[in-house]
C-alpha positions in Angstrom: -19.3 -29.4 -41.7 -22.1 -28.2 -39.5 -25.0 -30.3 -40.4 -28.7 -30.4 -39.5 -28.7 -31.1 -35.8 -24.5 -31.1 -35.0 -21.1 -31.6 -36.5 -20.9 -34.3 -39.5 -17.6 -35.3 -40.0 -17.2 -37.2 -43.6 -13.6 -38.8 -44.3 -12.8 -40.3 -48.0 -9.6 -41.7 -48.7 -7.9 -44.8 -48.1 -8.5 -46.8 -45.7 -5.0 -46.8 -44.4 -4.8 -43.4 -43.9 -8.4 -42.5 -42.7 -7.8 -43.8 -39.0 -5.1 -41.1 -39.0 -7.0 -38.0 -40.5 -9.8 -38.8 -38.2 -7.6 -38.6 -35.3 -6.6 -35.3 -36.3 -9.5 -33.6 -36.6 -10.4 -35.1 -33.4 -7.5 -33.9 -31.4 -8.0 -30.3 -33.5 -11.6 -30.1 -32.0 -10.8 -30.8 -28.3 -7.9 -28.4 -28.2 -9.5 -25.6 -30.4 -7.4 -22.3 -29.9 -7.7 -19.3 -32.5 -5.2 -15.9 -32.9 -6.7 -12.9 -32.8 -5.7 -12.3 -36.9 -7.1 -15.5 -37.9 -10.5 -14.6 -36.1 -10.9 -11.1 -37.2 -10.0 -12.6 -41.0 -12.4 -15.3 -40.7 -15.1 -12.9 -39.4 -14.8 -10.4 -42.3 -15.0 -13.2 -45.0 -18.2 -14.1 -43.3 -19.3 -10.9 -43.2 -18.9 -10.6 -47.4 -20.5 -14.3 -47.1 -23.6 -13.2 -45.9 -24.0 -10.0 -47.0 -23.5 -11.6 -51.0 -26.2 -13.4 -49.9 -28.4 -10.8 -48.6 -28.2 -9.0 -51.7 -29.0 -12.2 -54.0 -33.0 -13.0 -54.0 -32.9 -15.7 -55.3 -30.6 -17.4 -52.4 -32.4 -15.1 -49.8 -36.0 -16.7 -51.2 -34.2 -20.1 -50.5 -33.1 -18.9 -46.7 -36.4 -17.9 -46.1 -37.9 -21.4 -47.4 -36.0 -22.9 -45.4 -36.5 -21.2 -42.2 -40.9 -21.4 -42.6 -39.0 -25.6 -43.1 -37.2 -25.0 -39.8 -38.1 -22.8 -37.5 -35.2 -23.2 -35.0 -33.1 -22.6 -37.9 -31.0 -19.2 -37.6 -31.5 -16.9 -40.7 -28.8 -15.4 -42.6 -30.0 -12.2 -41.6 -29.4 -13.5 -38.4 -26.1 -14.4 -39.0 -25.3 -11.2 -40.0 -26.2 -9.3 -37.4 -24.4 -11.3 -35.2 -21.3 -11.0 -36.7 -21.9 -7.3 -37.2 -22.9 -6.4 -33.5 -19.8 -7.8 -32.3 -18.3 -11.5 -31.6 -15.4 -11.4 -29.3 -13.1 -14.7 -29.1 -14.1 -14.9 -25.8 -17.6 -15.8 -26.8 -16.1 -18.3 -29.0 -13.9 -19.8 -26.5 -17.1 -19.8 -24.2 -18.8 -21.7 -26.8 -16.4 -24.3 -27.6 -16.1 -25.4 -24.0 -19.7 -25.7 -23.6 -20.1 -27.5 -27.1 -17.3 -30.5 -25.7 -19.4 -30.3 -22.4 -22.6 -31.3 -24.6 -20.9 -33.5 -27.4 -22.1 -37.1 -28.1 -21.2 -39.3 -31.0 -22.8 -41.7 -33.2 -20.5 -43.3 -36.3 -21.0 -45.1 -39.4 -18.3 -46.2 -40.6 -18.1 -47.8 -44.3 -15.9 -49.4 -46.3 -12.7 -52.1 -45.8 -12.9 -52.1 -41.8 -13.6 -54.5 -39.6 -16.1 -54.2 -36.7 -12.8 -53.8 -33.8 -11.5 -50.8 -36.1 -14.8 -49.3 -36.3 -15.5 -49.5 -32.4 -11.6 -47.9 -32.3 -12.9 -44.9 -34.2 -15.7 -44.6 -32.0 -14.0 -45.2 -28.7 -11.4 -42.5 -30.0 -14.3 -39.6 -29.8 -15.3 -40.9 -26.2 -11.9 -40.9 -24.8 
């Protein structure tokens, strides 16, 4: 999930299988590819997102909070019209290979793991 200054991965399980998952979001992440359908479907549902929310004052009152909070926050209103004056996969694509090129990673890992796995987990997202 995006959280308030990156990516926040959070994995619940057990612990046996955790290790795994993570690796698979990992490997997901560095070789992101979309189809064209999947991008146009996930745009439109975005599109209905914000636009519910736009037209909901109480939710837009709680946007706009948040954005005198955090200015460097984007608005949904900003979201919107992004999505509505055009974003091409290309752009995405763009994105993505800039995000790896500026990724870092700090972990917390809790739970029945010893200090070796932990540092495995982390050296996983460095590799």
């Amino acid at each position: 999930m995006a959280g308030e200054h990156g990516l926040v991965i959070r994995l619940k399980g057990f612990n046996h299988k955790l290790p795994l998952l993570l690796k698979l979001i990992v490997d997901q992440l560095m070789d992101f590819s979309t189809e064209p359908s999947v991008f146009n479907m996930f745009m439109e549902q975005l599109k209905k997102t914000y636009f519910n929310i736009l037209i909901k004052h109480d939710r837009l009152g709680r946007d706009v909070r948040l954005l005198i909070l955090e200015p460097h926050r984007w608005s949904v209103i900003q979201k919107y019209r992004a999505l509505t004056e055009g974003l091409s996969i290309q752009q995405l694509t763009a994105f993505v290979a800039a995000l790896k090129s500026e990724l870092y990673a700090e972990g917390l890992v809790q739970g029945n793991f010893t200090s070796a796995e932990s540092r495995e987990f982390l050296q996983y997202f460095t590799e």
